[in-house]
C-alpha positions in Angstrom: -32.2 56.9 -17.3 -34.0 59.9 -18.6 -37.5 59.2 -19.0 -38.7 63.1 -19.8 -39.3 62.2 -23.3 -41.3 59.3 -22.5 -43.1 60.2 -20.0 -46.4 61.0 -21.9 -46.0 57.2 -23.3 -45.0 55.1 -19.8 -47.2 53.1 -18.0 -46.2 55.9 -14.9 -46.5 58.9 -16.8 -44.6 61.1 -13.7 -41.3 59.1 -14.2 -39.2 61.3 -15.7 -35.7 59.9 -14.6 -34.4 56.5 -13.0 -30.7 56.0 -11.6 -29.4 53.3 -9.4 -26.6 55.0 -7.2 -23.0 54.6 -8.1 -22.0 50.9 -6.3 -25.1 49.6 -7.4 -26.1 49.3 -3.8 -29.0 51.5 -3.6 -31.2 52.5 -6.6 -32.0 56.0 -7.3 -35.5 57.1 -9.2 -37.1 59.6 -10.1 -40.4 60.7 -11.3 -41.1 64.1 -12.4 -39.1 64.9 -9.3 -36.4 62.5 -8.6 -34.8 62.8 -5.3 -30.8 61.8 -5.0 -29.5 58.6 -5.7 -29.3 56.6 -2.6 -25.9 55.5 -1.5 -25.8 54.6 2.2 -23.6 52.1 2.1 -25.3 49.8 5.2 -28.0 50.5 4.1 -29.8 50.0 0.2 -32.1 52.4 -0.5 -34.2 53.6 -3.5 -35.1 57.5 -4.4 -38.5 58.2 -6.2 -39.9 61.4 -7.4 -43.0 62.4 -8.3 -44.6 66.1 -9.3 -45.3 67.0 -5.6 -41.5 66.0 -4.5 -39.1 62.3 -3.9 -39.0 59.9 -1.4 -36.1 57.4 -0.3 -37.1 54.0 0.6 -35.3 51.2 2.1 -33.7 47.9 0.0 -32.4 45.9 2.2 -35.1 43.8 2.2 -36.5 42.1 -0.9 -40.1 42.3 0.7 -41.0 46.0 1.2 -40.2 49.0 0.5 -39.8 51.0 3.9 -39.7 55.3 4.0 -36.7 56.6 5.3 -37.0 60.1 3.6 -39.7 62.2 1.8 -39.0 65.9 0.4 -42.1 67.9 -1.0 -40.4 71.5 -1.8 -38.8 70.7 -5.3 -40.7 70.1 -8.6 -39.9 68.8 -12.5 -36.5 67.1 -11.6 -35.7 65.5 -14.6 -31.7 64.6 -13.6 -31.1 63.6 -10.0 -27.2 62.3 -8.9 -26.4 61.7 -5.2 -22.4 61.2 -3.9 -22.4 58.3 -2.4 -23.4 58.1 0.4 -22.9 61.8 1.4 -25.2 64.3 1.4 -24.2 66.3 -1.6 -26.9 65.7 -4.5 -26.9 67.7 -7.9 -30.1 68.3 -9.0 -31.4 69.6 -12.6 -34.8 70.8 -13.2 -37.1 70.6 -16.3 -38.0 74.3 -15.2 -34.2 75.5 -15.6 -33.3 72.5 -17.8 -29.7 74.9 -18.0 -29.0 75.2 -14.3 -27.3 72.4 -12.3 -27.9 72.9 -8.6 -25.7 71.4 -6.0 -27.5 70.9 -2.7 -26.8 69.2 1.0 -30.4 67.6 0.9 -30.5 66.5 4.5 -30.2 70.6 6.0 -31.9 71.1 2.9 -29.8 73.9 1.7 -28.0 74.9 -2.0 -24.6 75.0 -1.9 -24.1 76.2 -5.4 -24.9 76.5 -8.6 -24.0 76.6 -11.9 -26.1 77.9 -15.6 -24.8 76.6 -18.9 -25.2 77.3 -22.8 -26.9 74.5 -23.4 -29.6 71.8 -21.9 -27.9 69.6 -19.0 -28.4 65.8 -20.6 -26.3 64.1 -18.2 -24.7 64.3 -14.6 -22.1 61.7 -13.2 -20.4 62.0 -9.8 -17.5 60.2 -8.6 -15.3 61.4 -5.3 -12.9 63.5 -7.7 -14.6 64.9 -10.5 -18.5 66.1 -11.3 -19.2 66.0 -15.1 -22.1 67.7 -16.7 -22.9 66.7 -20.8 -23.6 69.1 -23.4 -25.1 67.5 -26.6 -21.7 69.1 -27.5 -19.7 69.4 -24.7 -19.1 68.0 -21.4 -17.6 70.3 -18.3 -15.0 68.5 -15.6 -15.6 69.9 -12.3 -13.1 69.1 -9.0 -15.9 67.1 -6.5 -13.9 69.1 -4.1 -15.1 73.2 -4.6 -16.8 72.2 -7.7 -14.1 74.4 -10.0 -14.3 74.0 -13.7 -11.2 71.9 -14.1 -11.0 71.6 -18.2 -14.1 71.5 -20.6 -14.1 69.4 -23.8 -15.9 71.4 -26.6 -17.4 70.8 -29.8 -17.7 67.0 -29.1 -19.6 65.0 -31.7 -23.0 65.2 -31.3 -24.7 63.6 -27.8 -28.2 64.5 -28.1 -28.8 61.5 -25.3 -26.0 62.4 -23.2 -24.6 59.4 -23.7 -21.2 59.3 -21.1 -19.7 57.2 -18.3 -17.5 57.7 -15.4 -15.5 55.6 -13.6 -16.4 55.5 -9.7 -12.7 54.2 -9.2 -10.2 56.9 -7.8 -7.5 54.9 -9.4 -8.7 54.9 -12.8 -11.1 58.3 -12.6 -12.0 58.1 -16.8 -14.3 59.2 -18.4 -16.3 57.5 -21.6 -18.1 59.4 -24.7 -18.8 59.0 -27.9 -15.9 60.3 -30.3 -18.1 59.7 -33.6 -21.9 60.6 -34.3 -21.8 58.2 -37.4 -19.8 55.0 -36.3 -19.3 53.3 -32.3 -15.9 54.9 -31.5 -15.2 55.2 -27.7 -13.2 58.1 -26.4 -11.6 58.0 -23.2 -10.5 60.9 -21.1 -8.3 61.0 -18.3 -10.4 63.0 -15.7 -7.4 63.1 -12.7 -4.4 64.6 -15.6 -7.2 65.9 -17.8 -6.0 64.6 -21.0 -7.0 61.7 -23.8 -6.3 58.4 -22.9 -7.9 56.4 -26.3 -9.9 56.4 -28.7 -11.7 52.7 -28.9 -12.9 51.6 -31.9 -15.7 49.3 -30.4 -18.8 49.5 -32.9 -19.6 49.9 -36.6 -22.9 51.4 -35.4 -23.5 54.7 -33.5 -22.7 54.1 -29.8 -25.9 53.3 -27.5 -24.6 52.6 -24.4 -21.5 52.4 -22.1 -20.3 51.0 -18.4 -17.7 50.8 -16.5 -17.0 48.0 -14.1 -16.1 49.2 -10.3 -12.2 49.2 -10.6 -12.0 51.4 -13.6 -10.4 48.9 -16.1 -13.0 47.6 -18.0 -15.6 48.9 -20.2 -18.9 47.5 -21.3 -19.9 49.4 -25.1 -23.2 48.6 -26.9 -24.3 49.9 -30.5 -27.5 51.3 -32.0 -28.1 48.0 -33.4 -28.0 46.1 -30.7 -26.8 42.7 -31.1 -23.6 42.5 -29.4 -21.7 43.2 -26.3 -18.0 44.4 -26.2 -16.2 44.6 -23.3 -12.5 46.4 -23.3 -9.7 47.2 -21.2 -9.0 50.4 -20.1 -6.8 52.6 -21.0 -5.7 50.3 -23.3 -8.9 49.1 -25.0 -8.1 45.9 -25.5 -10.9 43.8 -26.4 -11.3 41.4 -23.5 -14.9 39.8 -24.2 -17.6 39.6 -26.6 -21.0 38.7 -25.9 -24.3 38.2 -28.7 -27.2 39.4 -27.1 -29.3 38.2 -30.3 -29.7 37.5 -34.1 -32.8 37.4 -35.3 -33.9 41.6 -34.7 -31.6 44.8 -33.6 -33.1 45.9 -30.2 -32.4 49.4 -28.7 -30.3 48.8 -25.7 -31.4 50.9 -22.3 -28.4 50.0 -20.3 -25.4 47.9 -19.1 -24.4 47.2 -15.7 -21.3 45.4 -14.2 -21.7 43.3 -10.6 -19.5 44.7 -7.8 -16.9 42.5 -8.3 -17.0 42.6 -12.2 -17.8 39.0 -12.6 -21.1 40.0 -14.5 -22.7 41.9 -16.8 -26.2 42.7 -17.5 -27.9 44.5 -20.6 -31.3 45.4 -20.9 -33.1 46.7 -23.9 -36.5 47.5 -25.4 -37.4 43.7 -25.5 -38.7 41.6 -22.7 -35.3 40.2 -21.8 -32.5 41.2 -20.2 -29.2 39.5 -20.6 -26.7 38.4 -17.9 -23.0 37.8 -19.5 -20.7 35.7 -17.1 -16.9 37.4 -17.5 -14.7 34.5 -17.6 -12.0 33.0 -20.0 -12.8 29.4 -21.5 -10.1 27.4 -20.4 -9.2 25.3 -23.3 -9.1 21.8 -23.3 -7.2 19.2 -24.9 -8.6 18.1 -28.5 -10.6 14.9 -28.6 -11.4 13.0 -31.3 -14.9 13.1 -32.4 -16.2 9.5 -31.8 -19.6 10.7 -33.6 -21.0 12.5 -37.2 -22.2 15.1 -35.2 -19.2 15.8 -33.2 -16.9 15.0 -36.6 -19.0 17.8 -38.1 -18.9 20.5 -35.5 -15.3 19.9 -35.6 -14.8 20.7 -39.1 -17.6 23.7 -39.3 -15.3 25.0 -36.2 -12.4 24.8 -38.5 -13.7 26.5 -41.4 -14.7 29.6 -39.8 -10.9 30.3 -40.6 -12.4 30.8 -44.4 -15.8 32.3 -43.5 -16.3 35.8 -43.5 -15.3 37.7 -40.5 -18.6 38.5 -39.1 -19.7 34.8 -39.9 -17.0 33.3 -37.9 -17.2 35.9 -35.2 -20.6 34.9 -34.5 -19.2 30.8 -33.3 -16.4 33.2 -31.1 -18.9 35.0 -29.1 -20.4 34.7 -25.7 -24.2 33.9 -24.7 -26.3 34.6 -22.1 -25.2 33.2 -18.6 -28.4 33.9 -17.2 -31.6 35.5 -18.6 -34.5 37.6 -17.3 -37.8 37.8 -18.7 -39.4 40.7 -18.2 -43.2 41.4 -17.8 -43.1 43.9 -20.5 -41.7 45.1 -23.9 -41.2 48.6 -25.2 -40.4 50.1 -21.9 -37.3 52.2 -21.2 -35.6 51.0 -18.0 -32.3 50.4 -16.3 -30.6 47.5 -14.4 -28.3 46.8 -11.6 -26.6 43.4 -9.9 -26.7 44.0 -6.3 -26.4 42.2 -2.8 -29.8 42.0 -1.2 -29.9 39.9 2.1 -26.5 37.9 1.1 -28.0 36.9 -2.2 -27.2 38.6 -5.7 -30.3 40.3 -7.4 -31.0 41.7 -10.7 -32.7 45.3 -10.0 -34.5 46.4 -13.4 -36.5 49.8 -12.7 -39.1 50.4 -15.6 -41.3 53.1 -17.3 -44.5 51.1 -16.8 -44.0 52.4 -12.8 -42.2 49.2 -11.1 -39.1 47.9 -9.8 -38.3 44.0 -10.3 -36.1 41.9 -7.8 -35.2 38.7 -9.5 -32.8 36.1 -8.2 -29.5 35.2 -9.9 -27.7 31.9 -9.7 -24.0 32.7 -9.6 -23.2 29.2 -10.2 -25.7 27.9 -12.9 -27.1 30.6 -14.2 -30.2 30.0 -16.2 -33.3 32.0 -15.8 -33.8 34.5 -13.2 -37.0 34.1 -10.6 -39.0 37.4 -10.1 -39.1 37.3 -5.8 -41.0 40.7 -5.9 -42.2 43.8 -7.5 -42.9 47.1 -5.6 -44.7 50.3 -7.3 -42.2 53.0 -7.6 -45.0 55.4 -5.7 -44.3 53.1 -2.6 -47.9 51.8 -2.4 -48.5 48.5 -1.7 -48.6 45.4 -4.2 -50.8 42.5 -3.6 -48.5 39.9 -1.8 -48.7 36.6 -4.8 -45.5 38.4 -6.4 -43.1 37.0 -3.8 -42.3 33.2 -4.9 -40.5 30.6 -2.4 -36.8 31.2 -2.0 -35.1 28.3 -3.8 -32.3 25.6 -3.9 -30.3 28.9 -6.1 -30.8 31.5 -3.5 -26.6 31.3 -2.9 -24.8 33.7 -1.3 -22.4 36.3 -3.1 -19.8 38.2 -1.3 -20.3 42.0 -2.0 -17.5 44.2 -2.2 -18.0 47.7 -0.6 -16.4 51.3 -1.3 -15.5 53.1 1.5 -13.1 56.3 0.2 -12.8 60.1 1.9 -12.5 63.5 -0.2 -11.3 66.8 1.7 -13.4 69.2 2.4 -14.2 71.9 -0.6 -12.9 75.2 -0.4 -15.0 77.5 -2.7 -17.7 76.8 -5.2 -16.8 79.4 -7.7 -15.2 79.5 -11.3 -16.0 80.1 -14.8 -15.2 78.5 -17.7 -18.2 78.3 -19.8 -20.6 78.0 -17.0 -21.2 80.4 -14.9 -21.6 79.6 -11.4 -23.3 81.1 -8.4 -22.1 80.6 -4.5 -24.6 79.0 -2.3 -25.2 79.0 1.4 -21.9 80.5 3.1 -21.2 78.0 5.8 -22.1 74.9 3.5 -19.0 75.5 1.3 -16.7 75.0 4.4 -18.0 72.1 6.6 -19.9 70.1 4.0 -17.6 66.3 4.6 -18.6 64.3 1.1 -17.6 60.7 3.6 -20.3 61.1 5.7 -20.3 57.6 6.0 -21.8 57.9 10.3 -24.9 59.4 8.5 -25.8 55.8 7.7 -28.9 55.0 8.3 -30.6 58.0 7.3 -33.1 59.6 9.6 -36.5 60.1 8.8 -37.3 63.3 7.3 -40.3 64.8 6.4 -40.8 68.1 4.8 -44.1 70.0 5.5 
């Protein structure tokens, strides 16, 4: 979430950028410096930035908000992506808003870098490919010596940098918009580097996109806001269709699938965010209506066969499994499902300055219960947020990711961005598992 635009309207005017990690296990944030999305995989953590440098905190506990890292030597970070939970992080400043710099933040050193034609909108990482979005192109780097693999020019134009990519190494695609006017989906194959489909989810302009953790579903949203497509991928199938609303279009600020793609969250502009519950209706043998009102849904049902297609669609569509109501309106922000302490959270990180922990019920849904909110600065927050843990405080098992990538080779090529090499004996020993460098230690940096 790129906040730079914002930043002189938020309630925390240094936020320029918010990100939770990959898996959705840790959260990364960052404020006019955004350190590297935190993915330790024992261990949840959160990255915020501020003008003077980031710091990673702890979540995996719902209660604090516990320093494990602080960096003070970078400035005006407005895009921030960490690996995993390696130490490779690729880092774009407002300063050089055309430079991506790769860097091993724990030795603190720059691997590599790389300048382009254009401003850097976007960065997504996965353990095969780096991307970097254009407002009219996006560049497909190997993970593995950062080469420019393929680029895909004079692409509709992205001026939000609008793109997904698939964490899976099974189904590595990548998502953008193939139409500036309507909601049409392109999907590239990252691993064979070639189209896969073009999707035509939306008669609005595209406003966001997920995918879930396997690769084979993806989440699409339009400009205006009022409904939810899910499709399979590659195929794009439609698989579900959710309404988020009727009565205004909204701006939606992001989608977010749970770990094991059971659920699907959507926040917008509005005070709520909207939890979708991915399962197909069993259906049931026909009753007879024993009365009017039950005669009377049963013929309405029936003559949606008549109505107009976006009249009938609407008695088709999902609603809400669960619903958050947020403490605010107006504020750009991003969500997350996540495991924290056994128990399935929504994570929403705003504008105003805050991150939200509410509770989810995976079994009756309803509305969500804030348990606590914690200033993205790390200070402390008087202690009435945290409510009593309830009778819907149920367990969720968690899936994990746990993948290796060789070791890169060089950090050199050009293909439209010109790239510099970095610290010599990075480019050879830098491991992007580095799962034994869970937890991380505590760093400080005079």
């Amino acid at each position: 979430m790129n906040l730079a635009s914002q930043s002189g309207e938020a309630g925390c005017s240094q936020l320029l950028f918010a990100n939770f990690n990959q898996d959705n296990t840790k959260l990364n944030l960052i404020s006019i410096l955004l350190g590297p999305s935190c993915h330790l995989s024992p261990t949840r953590s959160l990255a915020v930035g501020t003008k003077s440098g980031y710091k990673f905190f702890s979540l995996s506990s719902v209660d604090k908000l516990e320093q494990i890292y602080e960096c003070t030597d970078t400035e005006d970070v407005c895009i921030v992506e960490r690996l995993f939970s390696s130490s490779l992080v690729a880092i774009v400043s407002l300063k050089a808003p055309r430079k991506l710099k790769v860097c091993h933040f724990k030795k603190g050193t720059e691997i590599c870098n790389y300048s382009y034609s254009n401003t850097i909108l976007a960065v997504k990482l996965n353990r095969q490919r780096l991307i970097v979005c254009l407002e009219e192109s996006l560049y497909i780097h190997n993970i593995r010596d950062m080469k420019v693999l393929h680029t895909i020019r004079e692409t509709p134009p992205n001026p939000s940098g609008l793109c997904a990519l698939s964490i899976s190494n099974d189904n590595c695609y990548l998502a953008y918009p193939g139409s500036a006017t309507i909601g049409e989906v392109q999907v590239f194959d990252t691993v064979n580097l070639r189209a896969a489909n073009m999707i035509p989810a939306h008669d609005s302009p595209l406003a966001a996109l997920a995918f879930d953790a396997s690769g084979t579903k993806l989440a699409t949203a339009s400009e205006k806001g009022t409904v939810i497509r899910v499709f399979s991928i590659p195929e794009g199938q439609k698989l579900f269709e959710f309404r988020r609303g009727v009565k205004r279009c909204v701006s939606i600020c992001s989608l977010a699938f749970s770990m094991e793609g059971l659920y699907l969250s959507a926040s917008s502009n509005t005070e709520t965010v909207h939890i979708f519950k991915l399962e197909t209706q069993r259906e049931k043998p026909q009753e007879e209506p024993t009365t009017w009102t039950g005669y009377f849904g049963k013929v309405l049902m029936a003559s949606t066969t008549y109505l107009p297609a976006q009249v009938s669609e609407m008695f088709t569509q999902g609603r809400a499994f669960a619903t958050v109501r947020l403490p605010f309106s107006g504020h750009k922000n991003i969500c997350a499902l996540a495991i924290i302490q056994k128990i399935p959270r929504l994570l929403v990180a705003a504008a105003d300055g805050y991150l939200y922990l509410y509770n989810l019920d995976p079994q009756e849904g309803g509305e969500c219960t804030l348990m606590k909110q914690h200033k993205l600065d790390g200070s402390a927050e008087p202690t009435n947020e945290i409510l009593e843990q309830t009778a819907h405080d149920r367990p969720l098992v968690a899936q994990t990711y746990s993948a290796a990538v060789a070791k890169g080779r060089s950090y050199l090529e050009d293909q439209g961005a010109v790239g510099g090499a970095g610290v010599e004996d990075d480019i050879n020993t830098l491991h992007l598992d580095e799962e034994n460098e869970q937890p991380p230690l505590i760093l400080e940096t005079d």
